[in-house]
N, C-alpha and C positions, 0 to 999 in steps of 0.2 A: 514286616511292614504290612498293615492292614491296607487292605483296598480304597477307605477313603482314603489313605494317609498318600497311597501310592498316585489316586488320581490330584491330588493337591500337590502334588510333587511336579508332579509333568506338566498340569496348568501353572503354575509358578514359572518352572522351565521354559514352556513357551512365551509366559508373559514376560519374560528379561529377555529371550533372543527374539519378540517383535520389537520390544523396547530399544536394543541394538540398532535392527532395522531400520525403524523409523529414525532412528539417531543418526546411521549413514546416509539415508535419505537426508536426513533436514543438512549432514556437512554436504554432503556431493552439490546439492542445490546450492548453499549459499556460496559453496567455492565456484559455482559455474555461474555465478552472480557477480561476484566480485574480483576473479579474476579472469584478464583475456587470454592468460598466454593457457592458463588450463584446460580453459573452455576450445582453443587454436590446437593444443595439443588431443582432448578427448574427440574432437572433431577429425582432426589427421588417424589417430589410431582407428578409431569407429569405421574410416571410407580405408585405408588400408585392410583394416581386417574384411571387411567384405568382399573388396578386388581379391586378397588373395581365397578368400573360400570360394568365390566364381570360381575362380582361375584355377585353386587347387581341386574341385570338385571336378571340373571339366577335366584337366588332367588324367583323375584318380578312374575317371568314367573309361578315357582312352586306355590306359593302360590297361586296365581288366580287361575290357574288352578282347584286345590285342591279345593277352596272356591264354582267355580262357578260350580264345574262338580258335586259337594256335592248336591248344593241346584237346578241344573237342574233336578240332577234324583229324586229329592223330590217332585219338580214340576210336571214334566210330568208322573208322577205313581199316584198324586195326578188328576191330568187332568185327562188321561185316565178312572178311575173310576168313575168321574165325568160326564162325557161323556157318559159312559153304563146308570148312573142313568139317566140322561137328556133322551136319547133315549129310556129305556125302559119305562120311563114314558108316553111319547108320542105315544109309542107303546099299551099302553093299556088302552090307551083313545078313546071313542069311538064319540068326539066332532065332527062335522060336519061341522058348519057354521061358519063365522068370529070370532062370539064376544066370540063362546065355545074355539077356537083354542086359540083367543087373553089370556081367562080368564086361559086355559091352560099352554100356555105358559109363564104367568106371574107369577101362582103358582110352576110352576117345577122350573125354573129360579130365584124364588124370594128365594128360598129353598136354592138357590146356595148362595145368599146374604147373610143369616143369618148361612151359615152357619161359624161356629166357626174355623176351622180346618186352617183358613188362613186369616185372616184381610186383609191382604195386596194383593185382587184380585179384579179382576171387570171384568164380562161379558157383551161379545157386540154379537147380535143375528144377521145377514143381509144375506137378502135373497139371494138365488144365481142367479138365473136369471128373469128381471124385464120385460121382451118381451114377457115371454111365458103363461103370465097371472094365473103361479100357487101360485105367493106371494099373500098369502092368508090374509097375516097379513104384516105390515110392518115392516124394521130396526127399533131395540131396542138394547138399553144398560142399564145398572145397572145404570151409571153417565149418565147424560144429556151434560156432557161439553165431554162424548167418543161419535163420531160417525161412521159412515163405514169408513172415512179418516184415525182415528185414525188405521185402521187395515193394515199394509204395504200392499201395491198392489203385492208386489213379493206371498207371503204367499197367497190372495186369487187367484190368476193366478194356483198358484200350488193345491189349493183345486179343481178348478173347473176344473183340469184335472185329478186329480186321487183322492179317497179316501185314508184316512188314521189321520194318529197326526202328526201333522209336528209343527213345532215353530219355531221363528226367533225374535233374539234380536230387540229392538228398544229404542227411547227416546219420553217418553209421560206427560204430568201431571197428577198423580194420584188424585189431585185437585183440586177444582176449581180455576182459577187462581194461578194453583202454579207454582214452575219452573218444569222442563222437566228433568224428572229423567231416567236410564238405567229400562227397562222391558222387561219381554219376553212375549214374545204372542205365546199360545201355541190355534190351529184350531181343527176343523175337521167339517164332514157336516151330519148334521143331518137329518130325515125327518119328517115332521110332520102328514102328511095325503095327501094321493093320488097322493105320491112322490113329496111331494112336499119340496124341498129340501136347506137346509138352511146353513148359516157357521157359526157354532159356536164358538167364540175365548173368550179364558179367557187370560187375561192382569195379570201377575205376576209385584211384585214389587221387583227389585233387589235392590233398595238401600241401603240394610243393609250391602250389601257384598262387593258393590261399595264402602263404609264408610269402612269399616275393613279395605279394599284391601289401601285405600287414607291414612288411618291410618299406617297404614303398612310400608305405601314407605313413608310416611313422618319419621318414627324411623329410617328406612334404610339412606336416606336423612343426619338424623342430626347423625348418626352415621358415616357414609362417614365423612361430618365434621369436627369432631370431632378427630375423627381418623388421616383426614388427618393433621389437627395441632398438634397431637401427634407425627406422622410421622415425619411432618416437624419441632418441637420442638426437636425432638431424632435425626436428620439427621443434624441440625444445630449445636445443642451442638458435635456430633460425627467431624461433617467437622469443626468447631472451633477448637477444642482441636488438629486437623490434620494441619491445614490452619496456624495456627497462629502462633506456630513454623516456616513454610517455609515463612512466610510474616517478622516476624522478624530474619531470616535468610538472605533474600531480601533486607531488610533497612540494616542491615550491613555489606553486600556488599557494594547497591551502598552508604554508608559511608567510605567505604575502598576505592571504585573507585574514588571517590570523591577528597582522599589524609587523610583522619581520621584513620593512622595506628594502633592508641591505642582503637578504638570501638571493643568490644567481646559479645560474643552471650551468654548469663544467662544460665548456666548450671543447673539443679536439677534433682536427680532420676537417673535409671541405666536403661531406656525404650532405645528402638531407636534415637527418637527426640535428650533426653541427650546423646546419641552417635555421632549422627551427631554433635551437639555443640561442643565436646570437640574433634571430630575432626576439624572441620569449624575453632576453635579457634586457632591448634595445626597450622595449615595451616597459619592462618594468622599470628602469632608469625614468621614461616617460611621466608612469605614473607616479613615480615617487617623489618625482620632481613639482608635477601639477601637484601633488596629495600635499608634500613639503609649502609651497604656494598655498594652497587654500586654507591648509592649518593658520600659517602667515598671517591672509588676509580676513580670515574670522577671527584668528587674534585683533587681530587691528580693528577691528569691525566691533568686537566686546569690548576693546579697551575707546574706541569711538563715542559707543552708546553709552558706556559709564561714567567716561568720563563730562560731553553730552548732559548726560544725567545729573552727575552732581553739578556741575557747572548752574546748571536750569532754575536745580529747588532753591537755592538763595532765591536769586528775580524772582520766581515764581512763586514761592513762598510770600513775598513783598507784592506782588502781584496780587495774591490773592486775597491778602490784608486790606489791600486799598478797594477789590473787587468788593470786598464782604462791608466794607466801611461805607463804598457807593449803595450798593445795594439795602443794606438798612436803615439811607439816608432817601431813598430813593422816592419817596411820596412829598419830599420839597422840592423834588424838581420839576421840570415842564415834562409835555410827557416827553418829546425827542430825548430828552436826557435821561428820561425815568426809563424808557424802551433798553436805551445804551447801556444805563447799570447793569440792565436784566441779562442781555445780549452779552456782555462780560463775563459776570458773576458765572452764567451756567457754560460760559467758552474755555473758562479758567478748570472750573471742572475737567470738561470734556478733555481738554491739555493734560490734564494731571495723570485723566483714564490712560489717556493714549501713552502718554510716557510709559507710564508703568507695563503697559502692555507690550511695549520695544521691548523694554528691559527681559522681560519674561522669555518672546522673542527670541531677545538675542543668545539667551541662557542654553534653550533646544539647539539651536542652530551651531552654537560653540560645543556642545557635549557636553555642556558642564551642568544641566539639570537632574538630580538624583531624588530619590525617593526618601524619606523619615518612614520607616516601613512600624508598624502601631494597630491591636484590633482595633477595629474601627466600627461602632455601632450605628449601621445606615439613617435606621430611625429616630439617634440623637440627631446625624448631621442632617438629615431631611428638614426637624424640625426645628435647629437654627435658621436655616435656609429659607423656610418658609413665614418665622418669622421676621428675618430681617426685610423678605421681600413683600410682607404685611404693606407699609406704605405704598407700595407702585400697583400691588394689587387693589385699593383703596380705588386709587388716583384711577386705575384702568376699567374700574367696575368688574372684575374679575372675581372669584371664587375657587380658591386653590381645594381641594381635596387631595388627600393620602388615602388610599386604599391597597390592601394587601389581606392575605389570607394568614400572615406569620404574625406575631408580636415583638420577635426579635431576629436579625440578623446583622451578624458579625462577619467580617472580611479583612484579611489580611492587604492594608496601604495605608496610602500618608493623609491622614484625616484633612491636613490643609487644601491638598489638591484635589483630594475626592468631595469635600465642599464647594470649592471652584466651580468642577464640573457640574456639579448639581446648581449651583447658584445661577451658573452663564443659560441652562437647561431654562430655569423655572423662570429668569428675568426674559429671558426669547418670547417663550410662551407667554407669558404676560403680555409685554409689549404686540406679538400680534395676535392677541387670542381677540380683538375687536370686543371685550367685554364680558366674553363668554366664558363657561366653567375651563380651568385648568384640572388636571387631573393627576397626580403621581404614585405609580404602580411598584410595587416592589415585589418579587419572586424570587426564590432559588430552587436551584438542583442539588443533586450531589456536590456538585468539584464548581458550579460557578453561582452568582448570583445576577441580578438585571435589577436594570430602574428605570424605567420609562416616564419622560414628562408628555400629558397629551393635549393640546391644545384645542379648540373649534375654531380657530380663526379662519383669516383668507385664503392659511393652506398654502401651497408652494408647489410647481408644474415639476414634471421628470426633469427635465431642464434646471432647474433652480434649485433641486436636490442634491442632482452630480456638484454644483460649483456650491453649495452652501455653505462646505466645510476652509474654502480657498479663505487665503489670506485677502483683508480688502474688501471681499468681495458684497454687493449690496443688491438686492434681486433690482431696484430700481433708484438710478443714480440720482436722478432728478430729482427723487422724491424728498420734501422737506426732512433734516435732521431733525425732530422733533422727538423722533421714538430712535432707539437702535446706538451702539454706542461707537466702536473705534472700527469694527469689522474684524476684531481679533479674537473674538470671545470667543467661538466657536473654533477657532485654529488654538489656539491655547488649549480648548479642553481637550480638542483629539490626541496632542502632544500629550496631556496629562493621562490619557486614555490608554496611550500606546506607551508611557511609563511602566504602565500598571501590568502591563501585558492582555489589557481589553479588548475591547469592538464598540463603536459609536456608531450605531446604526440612523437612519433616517425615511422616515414616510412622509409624504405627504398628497394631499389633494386641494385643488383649487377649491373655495369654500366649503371645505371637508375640514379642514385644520391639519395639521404637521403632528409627530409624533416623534419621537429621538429616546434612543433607547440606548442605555450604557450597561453592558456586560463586562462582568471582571471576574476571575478567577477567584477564590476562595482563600487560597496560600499562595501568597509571591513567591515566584522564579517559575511557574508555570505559567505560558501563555497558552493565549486561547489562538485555536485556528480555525480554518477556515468549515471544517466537520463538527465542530463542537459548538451545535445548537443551543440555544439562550431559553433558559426559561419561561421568559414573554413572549408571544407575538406581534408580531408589529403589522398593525396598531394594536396595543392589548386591550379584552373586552373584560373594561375598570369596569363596567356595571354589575358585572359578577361575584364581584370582591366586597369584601365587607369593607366601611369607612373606618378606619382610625384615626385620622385626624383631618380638621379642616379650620376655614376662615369664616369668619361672618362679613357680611357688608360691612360692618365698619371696622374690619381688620384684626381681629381679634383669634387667635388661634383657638381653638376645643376641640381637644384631645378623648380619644374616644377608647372607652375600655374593652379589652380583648375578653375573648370566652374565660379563659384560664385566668382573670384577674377579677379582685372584686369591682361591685357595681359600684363603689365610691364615684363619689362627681370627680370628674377633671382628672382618672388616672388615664395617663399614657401609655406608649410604647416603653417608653424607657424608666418607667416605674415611678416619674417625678407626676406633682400632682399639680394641676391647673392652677387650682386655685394660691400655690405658691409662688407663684411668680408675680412680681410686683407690676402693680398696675392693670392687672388683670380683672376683669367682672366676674362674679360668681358665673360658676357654667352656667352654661345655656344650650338647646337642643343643637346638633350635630347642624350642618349647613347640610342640604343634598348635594349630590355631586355632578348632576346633569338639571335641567331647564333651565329656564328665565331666572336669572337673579334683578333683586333692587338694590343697589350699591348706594352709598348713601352719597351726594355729589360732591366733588373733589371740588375746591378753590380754583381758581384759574390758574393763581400761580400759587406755589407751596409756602408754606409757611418759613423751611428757614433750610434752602437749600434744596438739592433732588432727593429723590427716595433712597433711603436707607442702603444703602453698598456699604460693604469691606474694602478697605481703603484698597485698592489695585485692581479689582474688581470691574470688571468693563462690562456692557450688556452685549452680547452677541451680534454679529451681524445680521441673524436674523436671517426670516421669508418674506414673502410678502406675498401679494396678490397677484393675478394672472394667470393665462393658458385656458387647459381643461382637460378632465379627466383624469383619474389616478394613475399613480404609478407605481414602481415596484420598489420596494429599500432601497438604500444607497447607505456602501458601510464606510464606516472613516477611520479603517485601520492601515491606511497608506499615508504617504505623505501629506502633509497640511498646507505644503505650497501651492500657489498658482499651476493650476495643469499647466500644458501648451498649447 
């Protein structure tokens, strides 16, 4: 194997056991996430294994201690007398020359050998200094494999400055060829003739005490062990018998959240656990009972409103024959009675709105409103939208604009409802844009898209933002019904909003104008939440955007060509051409989408009926005027009921 081949080998090798690694990192974590009894049980072993390393270190300290401090002072009480003998022997020899000193030294010293009191010693003799010509005799030891190396240089440094018995551990082989065992080497210096002065070190053998001590902390070892799977055996069965109750307490929640009203928790014994069961239990009898009732009574409530419903359209239907019949008779009569048609005809309407706005209502609130899921081409339904709302824009002196930087975008919903919401959006702003330009934004991202309607009207306080989206709800009760439709329009589109799995945001400023922005996701069954940022800001800055389409004062949509299409007159977003649509005037220049507009002046009262809705169609409850100061969004991905 060649060298690179051999370093691509070992870096592969280590990159599958980091790979490992990080693998048991990411289970350890998620198990110490998601279960308590593991996390009850890594916690128990973790503080046991520590108590016993205190405990067994402190131990392991005493015993050695005890062991070696035993067998030092046996040692060195045994040295020292050893040492008087060596030196009075020497002292009362009256040898002179080499071979007497050598024959001297090898009898005193050999004495040390045989003697019995210790097998496990060995003596090494070496001169102390080799310059001053008094080593009479040479370094000797008892083993031929000890020589002066074997004696630490610390120990004879410290001989050869003072007298005395000093010792210091070391590792030597006490045989020939053997391994290197713990011993102490215990000195001192001795003389032999004519000061002539020597170090005498005996080499103890500690092994025996080293083997206890290894002995020892090996029982300590398999004790720890032992213990600790006892620990963890007694901690695990304790957190099981705790754990497994609230885990099957857990599964039959989410059973219950799920919709499984008849799952109950196993009751036995009169401990805590069985306390909690037969409450857990008592509770969900509760709630299955009130959930069983409310099903009930929102049954009864749909079948109310429907039937309600059909009951009404006869009358109402005959109602409004004879409304429409007063009302285009309505210039033969006085005015009291001409007022009365008028007051009718447009009561019967507003009747019709509100019905159909229960019914819609009642559909969210039963569960029974589902989606026709269909791509959906924003910029087709915008500009239905904005034509049907052609007459109120008229009538309001208003000027719708479309501005976006895309020329198409596509979103997975139900074109009916995603119309809705745009229609209930752009009738709002109309109704209180006081005149001024409307504005409709469209943006996407990745994963969602946004549509903002923006308005300059009266604008709407912090206050009147939070309850905008409520059922009912009207910024000023008193104020003439003239504008503003059943107070549902807005509670309807967040329903249809939170179908889609959107965000129905809201801005506003007291004579700043209001702003409402609908984000939706791209592909149904992914909802948006609360980190998943919307394309637009709110309010979005339309004047940055290029027009694609707009109104003139007299109500007229032109459609404005994107970069990537040709300059032909009257091509749209969605490839259809102005000029094809019946009734239409040759184009004409683009309306702008901000200043002073001149609306051409609406009639007092309409020619044949209100402005242009989709039959169910209600205008929103609207903002209105009042406060001061801006304020911050207000999203309406929560409930569409009345707060508290």
């Amino acid at each position: 194997m060649t060298a690179p081949e051999a370093a691509r080998t070992r870096r592969s090798a280590s990159g599958r056991l980091g790979r490992r690694l990080r693998l048991g990192r990411t289970l350890v974590a998620r198990r110490w996430r998601q279960s308590l009894q593991f996390r009850a049980l890594a916690v128990a072993l973790s503080l046991t294994a520590l108590a016993f390393f205190v405990t067994g270190s402190f131990l392991s300290h005493q015993i050695a201690d005890r062991l070696f401090s035993d067998r030092l002072e046996q040692v060195l009480a045994g040295a020292s007398a050893d040492f008087e003998d060596v030196q009075a022997s020497f002292d009362a020899s009256d040898a002179a020359d080499r071979d007497e000193l050598q024959a001297l030294a090898a009898s005193t010293l050999g004495a040390l050998s045989t003697d019995g009191s210790d097998a496990q010693r060995r003596w090494i003799l070496v001169p102390m200094d080799y310059t001053s010509g008094q080593a009479l005799i040479p370094a000797q030891s008892q083993s031929p494999w000890m020589t002066s190396s074997t004696v630490p240089p610390e120990l004879q440094e410290r001989l050869a400055a003072q007298d005395g018995v000093y010792w210091q551990p070391a590792s030597v082989p006490m045989s020939e060829n053997g391994d290197e065992v713990p011993v102490i080497v215990v000195g001192t210096v001795v003389e032999l003739q004519q000061n002539a002065r020597y170090g005498l070190y005996l080499v103890y053998d500690f092994s025996d005490p080293q083997r206890t001590l290894d002995a020892m902390h090996a029982v300590l070892l398999l004790s720890v062990v032992v213990l600790l799977l006892l620990v963890g055996a007694i901690v695990w069965y304790v957190t099981r018998e705790v754990v497994r109750p609230v885990t099957s307490t857990a599964r039959v929640a989410e059973l219950l959240a799920e919709g499984d009203l008849g799952v109950r928790m196993p009751v036995s014994g009169a401990h805590e656990v069985a306390r909690l069961a037969r409450s857990f239990n008592r509770m969900a009898d509760s709630l299955q009972e009130q959930i069983v009732q409310l099903e009930h009574l929102s049954s009864m409530q749909q079948t109310f409103v429907s039937d309600v419903s059909h009951e009404l359209r006869t009358p109402l239907t005959t109602v409004r024959m004879a409304a429409e019949v007063l009302f285009n008779a309505r210039e033969d009569f006085d005015p009291v009675n001409r007022r009365s048609a008028e007051l009718l005809y447009h009561q019967v309407d507003r009747f019709d709105a509100l019905l159909a706005d229960l019914l819609e209502i009642s559909r969210f609130d039963a569960g029974a409103a589902r989606l026709e899921v269909a791509n959906v081409e924003l910029f087709s339904v915008i500009q239905d939208v904005v034509e049907a709302a052609a007459p109120l824009a008229v009538s309001s002196g208003s000027v719708i604009t479309v501005r976006s930087g895309l020329t198409r975008c596509t979103v997975q919903g139900d074109p009916r409802r995603l119309e809705r919401i745009l229609r209930n959006l752009v009738v709002n702003a109309l109704e209180h844009g006081e005149g001024r330009p409307v504005e409709v934004v469209v943006a996407e991202a990745d994963a969602v898209v946004a549509v903002a309607v923006r308005d300059h009207g009266i604008g709407m306080t912090e206050e009147e933002a939070e309850k905008v989206f409520n059922r009912f709800w009207r910024a000023d009760p008193a104020r003439a019904r003239t504008t503003g439709g059943t107070g549902l329009g807005l509670a309807i589109a967040t329903e249809d909003t939170r179908l889609h799995g959107g965000r129905l945001d809201v801005w506003g400023a007291p004579g700043e104008g209001a702003c409402f922005r609908l984000t939706l996701p791209r592909v149904q069954g992914r909802r948006l939440g609360p980190e998943d940022p919307s394309p637009l800001p709110l309010p979005p800055a339309a004047a940055e955007l290029p027009e694609r389409a707009g109104t003139t004062p007299t109500g007229t949509l032109v459609l404005v060509p994107g970069p990537a299409e040709p300059a032909g007159p009257g091509t749209g977003p969605d490839g259809a051409a102005a000029g094809d649509r019946a009734g239409d005037p040759p184009a004409a220049d683009p309306v702008p989408a901000s200043g002073p507009q001149t609306a051409a002046p609406a009639p007092e009262e309409p020619a044949a009926g209100r402005p242009a809705q989709a039959p169910g169609a209600a205008p929103p409850g609207g903002a209105a005027a009042g406060g001061a100061g801006p304020q911050a969004p207000v999203r309406a991905d929560g409930p569409a009921g009345p707060r508290p």
